[in-house]
N, C-alpha and C positions, 0 to 999 in steps of 0.2 A: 181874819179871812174875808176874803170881796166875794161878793155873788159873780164879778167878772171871773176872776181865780177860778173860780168852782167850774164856772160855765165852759172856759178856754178848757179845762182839763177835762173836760166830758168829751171834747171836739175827738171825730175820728174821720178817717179816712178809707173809703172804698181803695182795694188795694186789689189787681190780679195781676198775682203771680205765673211766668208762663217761665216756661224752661227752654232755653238757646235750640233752636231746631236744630242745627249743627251737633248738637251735645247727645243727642236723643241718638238711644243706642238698644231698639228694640222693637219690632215689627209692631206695636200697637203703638199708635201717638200716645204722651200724655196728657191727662186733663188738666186746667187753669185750675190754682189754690187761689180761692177769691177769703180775702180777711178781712177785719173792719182793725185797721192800726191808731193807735192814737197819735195824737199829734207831737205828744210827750216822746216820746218810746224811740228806739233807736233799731233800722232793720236789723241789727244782727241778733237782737231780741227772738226773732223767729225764724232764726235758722235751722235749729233743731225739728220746726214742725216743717218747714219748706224740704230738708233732704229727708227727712222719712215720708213725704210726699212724693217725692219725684227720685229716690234709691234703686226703684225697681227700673228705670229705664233710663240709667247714665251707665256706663263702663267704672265700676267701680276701680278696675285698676289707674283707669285715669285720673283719678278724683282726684282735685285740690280743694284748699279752701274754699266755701260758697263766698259769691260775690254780686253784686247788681247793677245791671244797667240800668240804663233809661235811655231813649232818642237819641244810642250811640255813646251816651257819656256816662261813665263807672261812678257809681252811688258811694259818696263818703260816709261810711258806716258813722261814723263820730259826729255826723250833723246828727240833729235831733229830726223826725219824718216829717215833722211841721216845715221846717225849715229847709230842707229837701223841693220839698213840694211846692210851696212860695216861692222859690230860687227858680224852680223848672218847668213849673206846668202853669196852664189856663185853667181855674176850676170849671170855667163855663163849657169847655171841650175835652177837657183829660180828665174826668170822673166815669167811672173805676180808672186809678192810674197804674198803667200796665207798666209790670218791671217786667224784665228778662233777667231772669236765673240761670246763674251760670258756674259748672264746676271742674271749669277748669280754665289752664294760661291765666291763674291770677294774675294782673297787674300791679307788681309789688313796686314799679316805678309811679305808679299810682296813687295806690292806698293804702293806707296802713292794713297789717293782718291782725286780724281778731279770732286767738285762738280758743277763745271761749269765754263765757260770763265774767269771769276773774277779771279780762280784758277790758270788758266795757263798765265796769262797774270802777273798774281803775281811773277810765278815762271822764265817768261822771265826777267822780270825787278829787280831779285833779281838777277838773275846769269847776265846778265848786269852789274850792278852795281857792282860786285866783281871782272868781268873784268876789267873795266874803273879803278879801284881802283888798280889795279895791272900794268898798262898802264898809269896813268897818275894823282894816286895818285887821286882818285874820281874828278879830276877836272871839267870833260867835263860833267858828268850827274847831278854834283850839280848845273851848271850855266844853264842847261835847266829847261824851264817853264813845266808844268803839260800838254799844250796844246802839246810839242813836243816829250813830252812820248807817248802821245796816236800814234801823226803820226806815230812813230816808227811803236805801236806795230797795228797802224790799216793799214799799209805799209805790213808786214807781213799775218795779217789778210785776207787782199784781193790779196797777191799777186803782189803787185804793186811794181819795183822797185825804180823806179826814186822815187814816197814817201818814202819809206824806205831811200834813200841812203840821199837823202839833208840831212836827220840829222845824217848819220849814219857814213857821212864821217869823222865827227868833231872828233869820236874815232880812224879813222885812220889816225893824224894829230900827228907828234912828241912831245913828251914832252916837254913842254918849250921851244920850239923855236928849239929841237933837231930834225933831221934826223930821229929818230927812240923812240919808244917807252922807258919808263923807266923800267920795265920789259914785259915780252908776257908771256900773262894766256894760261898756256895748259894742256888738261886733253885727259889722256890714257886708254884707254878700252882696256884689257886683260881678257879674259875668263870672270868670273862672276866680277873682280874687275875693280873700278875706280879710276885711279890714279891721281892728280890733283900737278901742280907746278907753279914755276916761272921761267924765266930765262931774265938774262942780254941778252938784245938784239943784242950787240955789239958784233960780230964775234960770234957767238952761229950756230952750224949749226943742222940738224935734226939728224945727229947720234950722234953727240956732247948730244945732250936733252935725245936722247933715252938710251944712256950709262949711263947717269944717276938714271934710271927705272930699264933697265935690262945689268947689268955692264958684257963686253965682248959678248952679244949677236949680237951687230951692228958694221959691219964694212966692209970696198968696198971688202974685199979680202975672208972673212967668214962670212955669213949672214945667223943666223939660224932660222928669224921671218922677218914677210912680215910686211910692214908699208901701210895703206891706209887709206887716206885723202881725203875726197868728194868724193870715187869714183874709186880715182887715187892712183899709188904708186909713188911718185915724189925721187927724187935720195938724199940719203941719207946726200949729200954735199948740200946740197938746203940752204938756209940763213934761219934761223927761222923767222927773221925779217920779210922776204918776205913773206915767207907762211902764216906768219900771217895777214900779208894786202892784199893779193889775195881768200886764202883758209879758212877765218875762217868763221865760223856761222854765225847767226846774233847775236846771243848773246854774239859776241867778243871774244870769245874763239877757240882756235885751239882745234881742236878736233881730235888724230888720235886713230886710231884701229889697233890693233898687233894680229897678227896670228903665230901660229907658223909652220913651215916651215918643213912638214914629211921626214923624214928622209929613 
């Protein structure tokens, strides 16, 4: 376990929640649900508290699945909120970051539906599992029992570190007796796409990964897009290896976000 690990996992997020004015179906407005979300956690984690929040003032005959805006654009439940938020907002100007909740016209051209915990808990331990498999050739998640899934994802669930990590360390454990991973799973958010690779962990550094994505856009001397990972923008000569044992999710994946740099 790294003191960065520990630290990244404490990271939360000022969050109000406001319900679609359009949606609001009751002579009294309702009030903002202000949560402190972590950066781990996936919104539909707290859906259950957002509609017994806001039940008493939608049309319950209208109701669909809860869903989330942002500045216009529908919240992929499946990113993790760290990564939501890096993707979309200014921390310097978007703290509390205002979603709009909304229960109804899901966007099913959109976003996937997420009919309940079963759902996301499905969707952590698939994108897991393509980790591990990219890191260490599925080895570490096929030799775990079904009792050490759940800790994973009920480590997660509540928040807990230390549950989370006893099994979480086993995938940041070298390959075969190596120093480092047999490839690092990372995926790139750029504007509306997601880009998703491999890379040899052996001398790989983070502009080294990104010139592969966006060829001549990264380099120490002209830099025409910003890189940010958990939060942070770490230096372009960083070891990927590393970022990937300090900075990744819990679903094992490095996860960074690219902006592009106004001119």
């Amino acid at each position: 376990m790294s003191a960065i690990s520990k630290k990244l996992w404490e990271g939360k997020l000022p969050v109000c929640f406001e319900l679609a004015s359009h949606e609001v179906d009751c002579p009294t407005e309702p009030g903002m649900l202000y949560l402190m979300v972590a950066r781990t956690s996936y919104l539909t984690m707290f859906s259950q508290q957002i509609e017994e929040f806001f039940n008493n003032y939608i049309n319950l005959k209208q109701k669909d699945e809860v869903w989330f805006e942002y500045n216009g654009s529908p919240l992929r439940w499946h990113y993790p909120c760290g990564v939501l938020f890096d993707l979309l907002c200014n921390p310097a100007t978007d703290l509390p970051w205002s979603i709009t909740v909304h229960f109804q016209n899901f966007p099913s051209d959109v976003l996937l539906r997420c009919p309940g915990d079963n759902a996301i808990e499905s969707n952590y331990m698939m994108t897991l599992k393509e980790a591990d498999q990219i890191k260490h050739k599925g080895q570490v998640i096929s030799n775990m029992s079904r009792n050490q899934h759940m800790q994973l994802w009920h480590g997660i669930r509540s928040e807990n570190f230390d549950e989370f990590w006893t099994i979480n360390k086993k995938f940041m454990e070298g390959f075969e007796g190596l120093c480092t991973f047999r490839n690092i799973p990372v995926r790139v958010y750029f504007q509306e796409k997601l880009l998703q690779r491999q890379f040899a962990a052996e001398e790989t550094t983070l502009e080294t990964a990104l010139n592969n994505f966006f060829p001549n856009s990264f380099s120490q001397d002209q830099q025409t897009m910003k890189v940010v990972i958990q939060g942070i923008s770490p230096p372009l000569s960083s070891s990927l290896q590393w970022l990937s044992e300090n900075l990744s999710y819990a679903d094992n994946f490095l996860h960074i976000c690219v902006h592009s740099i106004p001119v």
